[in-house]
N, C-alpha and C positions, 0 to 999 in steps of 0.2 A: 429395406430394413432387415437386418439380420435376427435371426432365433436364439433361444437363448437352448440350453442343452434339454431342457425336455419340450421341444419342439414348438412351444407357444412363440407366438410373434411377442415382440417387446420395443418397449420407449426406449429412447437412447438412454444412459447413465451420462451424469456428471460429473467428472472429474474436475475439481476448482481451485489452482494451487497459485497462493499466493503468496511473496513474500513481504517485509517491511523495511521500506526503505533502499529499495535496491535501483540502480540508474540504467536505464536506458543499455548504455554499452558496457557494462559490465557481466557480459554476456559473451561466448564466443560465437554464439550466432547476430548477437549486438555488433561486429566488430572490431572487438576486445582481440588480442592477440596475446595476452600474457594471464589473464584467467583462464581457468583449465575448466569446463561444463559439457563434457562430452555428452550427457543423458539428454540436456536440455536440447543442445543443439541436434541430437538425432529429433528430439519434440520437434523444432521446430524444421524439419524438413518434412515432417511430415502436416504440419498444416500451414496455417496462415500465417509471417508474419508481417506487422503495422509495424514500417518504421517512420511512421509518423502519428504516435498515439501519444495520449495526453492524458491529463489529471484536472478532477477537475475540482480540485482544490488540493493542494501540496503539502498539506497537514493530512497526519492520522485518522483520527473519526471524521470531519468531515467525509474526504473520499470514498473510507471504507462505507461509508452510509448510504453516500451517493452508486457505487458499487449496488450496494444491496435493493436500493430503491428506487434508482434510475432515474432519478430524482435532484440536482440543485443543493448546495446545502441552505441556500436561501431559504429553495420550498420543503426542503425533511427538516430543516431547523438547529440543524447540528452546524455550527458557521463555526466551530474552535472545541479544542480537548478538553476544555470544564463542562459540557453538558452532554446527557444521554439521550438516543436516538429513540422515540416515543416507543412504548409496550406495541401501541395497535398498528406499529406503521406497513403499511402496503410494501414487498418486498417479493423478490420473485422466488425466494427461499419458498416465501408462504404459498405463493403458488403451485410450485413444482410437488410441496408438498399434499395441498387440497388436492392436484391432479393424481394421486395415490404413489409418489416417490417416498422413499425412507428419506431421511435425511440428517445430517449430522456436520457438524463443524469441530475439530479438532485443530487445536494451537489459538493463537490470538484472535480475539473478535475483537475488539475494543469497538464496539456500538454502545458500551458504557465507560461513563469516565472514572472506573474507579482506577487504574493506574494513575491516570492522569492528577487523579486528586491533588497528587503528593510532586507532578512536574508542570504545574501551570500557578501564575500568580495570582490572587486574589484581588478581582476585578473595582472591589469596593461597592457594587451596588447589591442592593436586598435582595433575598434569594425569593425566588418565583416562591407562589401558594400553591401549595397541591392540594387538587380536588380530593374529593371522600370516593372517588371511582378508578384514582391509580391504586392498584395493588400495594399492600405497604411491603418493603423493600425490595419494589421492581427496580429500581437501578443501582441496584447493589451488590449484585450477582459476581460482579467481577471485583469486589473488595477484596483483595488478599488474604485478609486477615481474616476472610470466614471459611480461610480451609487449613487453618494448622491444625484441628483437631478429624472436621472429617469435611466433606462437602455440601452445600446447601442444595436446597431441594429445587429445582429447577421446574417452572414452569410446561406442562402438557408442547407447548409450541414458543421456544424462545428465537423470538423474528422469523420463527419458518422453520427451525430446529427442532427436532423431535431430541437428539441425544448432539449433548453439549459435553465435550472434555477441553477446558481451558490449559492455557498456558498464558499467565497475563505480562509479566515481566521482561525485561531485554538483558542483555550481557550474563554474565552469570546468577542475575539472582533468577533462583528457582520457586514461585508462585501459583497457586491453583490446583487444578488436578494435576497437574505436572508434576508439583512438591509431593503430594499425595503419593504421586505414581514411584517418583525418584526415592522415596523412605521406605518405601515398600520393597522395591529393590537394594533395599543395602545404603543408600545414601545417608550423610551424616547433617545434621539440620545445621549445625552450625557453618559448614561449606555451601550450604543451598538458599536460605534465606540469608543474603548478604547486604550489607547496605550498599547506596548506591552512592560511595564517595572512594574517594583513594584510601579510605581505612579498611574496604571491605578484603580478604582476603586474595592471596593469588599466590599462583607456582611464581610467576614473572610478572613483573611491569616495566612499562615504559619510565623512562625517567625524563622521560618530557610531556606527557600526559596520561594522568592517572588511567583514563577510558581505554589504553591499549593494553589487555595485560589477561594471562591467560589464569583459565580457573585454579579453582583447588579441585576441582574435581574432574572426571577425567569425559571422555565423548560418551559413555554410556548413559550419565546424566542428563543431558542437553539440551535443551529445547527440540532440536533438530531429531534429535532422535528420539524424542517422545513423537512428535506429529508424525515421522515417518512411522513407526513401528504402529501404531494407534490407529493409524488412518488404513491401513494394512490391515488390520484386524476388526474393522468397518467392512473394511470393502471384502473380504473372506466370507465374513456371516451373511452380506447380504449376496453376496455370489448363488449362499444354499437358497435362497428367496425366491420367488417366481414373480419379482417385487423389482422395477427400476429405482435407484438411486439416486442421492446425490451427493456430496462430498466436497467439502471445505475443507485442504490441506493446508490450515496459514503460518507460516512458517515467522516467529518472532524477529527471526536473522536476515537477512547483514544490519540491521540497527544499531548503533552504538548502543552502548559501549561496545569499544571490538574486542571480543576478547571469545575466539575460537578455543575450543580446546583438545587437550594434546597435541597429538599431532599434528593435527590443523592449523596450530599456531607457527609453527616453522613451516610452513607449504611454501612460502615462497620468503625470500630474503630483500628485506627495504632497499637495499642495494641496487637493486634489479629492477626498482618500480619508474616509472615514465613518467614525469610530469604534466601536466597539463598542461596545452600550448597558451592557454590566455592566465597564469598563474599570478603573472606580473602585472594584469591586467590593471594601470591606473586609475579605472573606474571611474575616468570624467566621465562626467553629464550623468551617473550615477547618482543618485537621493541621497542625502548624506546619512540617514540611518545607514544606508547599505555598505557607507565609507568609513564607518566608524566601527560597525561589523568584521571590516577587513581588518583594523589595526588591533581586534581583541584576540592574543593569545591562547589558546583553550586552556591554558596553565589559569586563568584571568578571567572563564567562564562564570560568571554569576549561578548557574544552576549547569546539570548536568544535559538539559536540553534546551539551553538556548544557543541560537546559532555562534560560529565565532569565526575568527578570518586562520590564516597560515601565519601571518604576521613575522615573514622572512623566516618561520622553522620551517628547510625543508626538506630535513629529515623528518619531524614530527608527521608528515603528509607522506613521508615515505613509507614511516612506519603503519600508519594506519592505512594506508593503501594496502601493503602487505597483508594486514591480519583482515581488513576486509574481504578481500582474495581467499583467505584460508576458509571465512564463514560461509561465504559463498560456491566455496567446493566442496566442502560439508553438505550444503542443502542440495548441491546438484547430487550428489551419489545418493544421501536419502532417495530424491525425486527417482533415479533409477532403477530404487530397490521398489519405489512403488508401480512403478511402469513395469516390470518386469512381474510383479507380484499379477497385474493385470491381464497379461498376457497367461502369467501359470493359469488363473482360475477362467481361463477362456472369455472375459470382458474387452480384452482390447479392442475388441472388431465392433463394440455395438455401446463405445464410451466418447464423450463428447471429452475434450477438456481444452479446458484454460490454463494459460499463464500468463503473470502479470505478477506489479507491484502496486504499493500503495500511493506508493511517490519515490522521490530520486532524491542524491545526494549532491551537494557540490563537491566535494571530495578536491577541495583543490581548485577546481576554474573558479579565474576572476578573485584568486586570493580569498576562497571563503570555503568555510567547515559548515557540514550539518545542514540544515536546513531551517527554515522557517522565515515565510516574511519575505524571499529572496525568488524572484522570478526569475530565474536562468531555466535552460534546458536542463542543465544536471538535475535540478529537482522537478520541473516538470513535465517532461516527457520520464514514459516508464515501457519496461518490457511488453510486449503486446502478441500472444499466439493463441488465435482459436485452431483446436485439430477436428474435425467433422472426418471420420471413416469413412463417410457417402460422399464426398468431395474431395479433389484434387490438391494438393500440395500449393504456395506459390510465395509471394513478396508482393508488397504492394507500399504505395507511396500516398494511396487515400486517406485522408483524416477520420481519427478516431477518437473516443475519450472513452476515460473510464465509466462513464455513464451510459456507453450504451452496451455493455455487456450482459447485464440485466433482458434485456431485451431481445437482445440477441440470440441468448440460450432458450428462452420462451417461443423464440421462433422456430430454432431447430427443433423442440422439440416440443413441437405442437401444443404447447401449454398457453391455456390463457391467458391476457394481458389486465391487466387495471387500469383506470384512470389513475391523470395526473404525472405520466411517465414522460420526462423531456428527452431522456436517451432515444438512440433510433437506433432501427435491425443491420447490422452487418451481413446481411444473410447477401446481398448481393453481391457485394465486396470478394464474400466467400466464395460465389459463383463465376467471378468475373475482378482480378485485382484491379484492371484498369474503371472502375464503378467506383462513385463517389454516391455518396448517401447525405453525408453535409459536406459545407465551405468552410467552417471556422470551427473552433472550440474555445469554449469559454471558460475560463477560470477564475474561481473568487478565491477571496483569502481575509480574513477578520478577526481583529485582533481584537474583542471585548476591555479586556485590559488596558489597553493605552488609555480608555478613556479616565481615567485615575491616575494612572500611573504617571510620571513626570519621564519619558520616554521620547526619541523621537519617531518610532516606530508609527508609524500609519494606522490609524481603527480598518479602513477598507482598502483593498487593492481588486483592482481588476485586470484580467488580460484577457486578450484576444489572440488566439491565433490563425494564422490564414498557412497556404499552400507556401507563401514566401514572405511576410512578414509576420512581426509580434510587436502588441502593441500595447504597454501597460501602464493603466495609470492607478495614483493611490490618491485617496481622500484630502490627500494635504497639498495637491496640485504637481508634486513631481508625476512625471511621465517618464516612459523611455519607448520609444519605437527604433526597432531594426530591421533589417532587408536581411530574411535569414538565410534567403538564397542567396546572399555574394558574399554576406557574411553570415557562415554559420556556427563562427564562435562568439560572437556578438559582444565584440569588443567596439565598433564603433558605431556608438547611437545617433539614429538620424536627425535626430532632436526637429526645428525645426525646418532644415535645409529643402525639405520636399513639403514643400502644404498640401500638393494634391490629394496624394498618396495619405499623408496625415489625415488627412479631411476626411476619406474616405474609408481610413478604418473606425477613426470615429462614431461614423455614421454605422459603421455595420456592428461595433461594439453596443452602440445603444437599441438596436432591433435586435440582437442576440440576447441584452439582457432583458428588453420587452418579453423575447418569448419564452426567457428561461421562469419570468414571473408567474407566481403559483396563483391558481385559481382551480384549482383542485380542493384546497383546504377549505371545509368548511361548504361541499357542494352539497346540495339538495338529496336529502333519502325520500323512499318513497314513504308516500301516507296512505297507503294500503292497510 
């Protein structure tokens, strides 16, 4: 273990950078050849990367919850973006914290749904009772609208958080401490809180969908450059500390709407962008929500976050391919300015860090936008790098999810565990790439809503993933399994041509979700 400059031994720091919404290979160390992420990919030479990591559920708060609690959304209870992840929940923030780390989260948390409020449909069933022992507006914290005048008072410890600077919104609208930060700076409120339609302001738009189109205001605004500059001035104050850290950089970006700004918005030309090989993808033996998905326009999108197909524009994929690329080279030079920041106040040598996403995009494969609802790789595999200083660099093909990251970082750094955690430690994986820790990962997905809605979309989806296949079924009886080692664009589902094979993901699908069930909730305290 390394010293920190006045001699005292010290815990590692955490460094925890995530973005929203970003896939897998949209990375130059993913793969990517025409995204430009120089900072990142120097990251990841320098530690682990999983290029076979997972999500473990392909929605927003879910994951990020699961992220935080290590936890199932099943057994944390966040199974969709209308509801908020409980005050008291077990999380390794709260840990790392109780083990005597500062801690802090800068950019998006959404472990509450107040974005979400205003982009999820109403389910039609009565809204749960709350007890007289939740705090009155504990899931409210992240309502927009209780920071145009100043910011609310934030709880002693929120999920493990001592200091909380939000950033709630995506595309240009500017929200939270973010808006706060950006007026203070010079910003003009009416460029900052924008609405979220093709009326809201822009230098440019797309004239084939509203969501690609650059701000009114310029990179010093941004999202991007509040969590970098922010998280900068975290990690500064507690450099003077004799105090280890930890540090939530969550970057709001590449999420739709695209819409980079200045310069970032011309970084690369639709012209230039590569198609996806499965874009034509017919989608037999596909479910047919998911075929109905394909033939909707984003012109034709019902709300600004439901999924939708390419639907033969493909320019429209061109273009948003492009200004994706721009948002995402934006966040990578941010990520540099902090890694370099790291290095000035001499933390690099004794800082643990992450990256990763929340989930992925289709961006194109299989003829489909966005996400949700939609089991592909593009959405559910995500970028995957732990860096440990005290271990060796490498690549590894062992199965991960987002769920054991949690755990993970408690193991490096000697921090206690809780009950009730389904995640498991990477720590071997770290030591050793050829080391498997599990065989599969599990994935939920729940749509609350359809139960009302006149929809064909599924209430539950489940998948499985193995070393060479994936196997997903939804509550209305469609399935899809594919052989993801011969095919890994997964263009032709083995439906039922292999019973074996079938049979026996089945079988491992139903012990995985055996053991992902909670029996933690609700366990025996002492009576001492």
């Amino acid at each position: 273990m390394t010293a920190r400059a006045n001699g005292a031994a010290s815990q590692p720091n955490v460094l925890f950078i995530i973005t929203d919404q970003q896939r897998a290979d949209h990375t130059g160390f993913g793969g990517n050849e025409v995204v430009r992420t120089p900072n990142l990919d120097a990251l990841a030479a320098r530690g682990m990367v999983f290029d076979n990591a997972w999500v473990a559920n392909p929605v927003c708060m879910p994951n990020r919850s699961t992220i935080m609690t290590g936890r199932m959304p099943s057994a944390h209870g966040v199974v969709f973006n209308d509801r908020s992840l409980e005050p008291g929940a077990n999380t390794h923030v709260r840990q790392f914290r109780q083990a005597g780390y500062r801690t802090a989260l800068i950019g998006k948390s959404h472990l509450q749904h107040g974005m979400s409020r205003n982009a999820v449909f109403p389910s039609g069933l009565s809204e749960p009772a709350i007890d007289d022992y939740w705090p009155s507006g504990w899931d409210t914290l992240e309502h927009a609208e209780r920071y145009l005048d100043s910011a609310p008072e934030f709880p002693d410890s929120f999920y493990g958080f001592s200091q909380v600077e939000l950033s709630i919104d995506h595309g240009a609208r500017v929200s939270g401490h973010h808006l706060l930060w950006a007026l203070d700076r010079g910003g003009r409120l009416e460029d900052l809180m924008v609405p979220m339609t093709a009326e809201s302001p822009a230098r440019r738009r797309s004239d084939r969908w509203w969501q690609i189109y650059q701000p009114p205001y310029g990179p010093e605004f941004h999202s991007t450059t509040f969590v970098t500059e922010r998280t900068i001035a975290f990690i500064e104050d507690a450099a003077s500390r004799a105090q280890p850290w930890l540090a939530w950089a969550s970057y709001p970006d590449p999420h739709h709407p695209m819409s980079p700004p200045g310069k970032w918005f011309d970084r690369h030309s639709p012209d230039d962008m590569e198609l996806p090989s499965s874009v034509d993808d017919p989608l037999d033996g596909a479910p047919r929500y998911v075929q109905a998905i394909s033939r909707l326009h984003p012109a034709s999108q019902r709300h600004w976050v439901t999924p939708c197909g390419v639907a033969g524009d493909r320019q429209m994929l061109r273009e948003a391919t492009a200004a994706t690329y721009g948002m995402i080279e934006m966040i990578d030079e941010g990520i540099g300015q902090i890694l370099a920041a790291l290095g000035r106040l001499g933390q690099a040598d004794n800082t643990i860090i992450v990256f990763t996403s929340d989930h992925g995009d289709m961006m194109g494969d299989h003829g489909l936008m966005l996400k949700g609802f939609l089991h592909y790789r593009g959405t559910l595999a995500v970028p995957y790098v732990i860096v440990d200083p005290r271990r060796s660099p490498g690549r590894t093909e062992s199965l991960a999810g987002s769920i054991d990251l949690g755990p993970t970082l408690m193991d490096l750094a000697g921090v206690p565990s809780y009950e009730g955690i389904g995640g498991r430690s990477l720590v071997p994986v770290l030591d050793d790439p050829s080391a498997t820790v599990r065989d599969e990962v599990l994935i939920e997905d729940d749509f609350p809503g359809a139960l009302s809605m006149k929809v064909l979309t599924p209430v539950k989806t489940r998948t499985l993933v193995t070393s060479d296949l994936r196997l997903t079924r939804h509550s209305d009886g469609a399935e899809q399994l594919f052989d993801t080692a011969g095919d890994p664009s997964e263009i032709a589902p083995l439906g039922r041509s292999d019973p074996a094979r079938r049979a026996e993901m089945y079988e491992r699908l139903a012990a995985a979700m055996m053991e992902a069930d909670d029996i933690a909730r609700g366990m025996p305290v002492s009576t001492a």
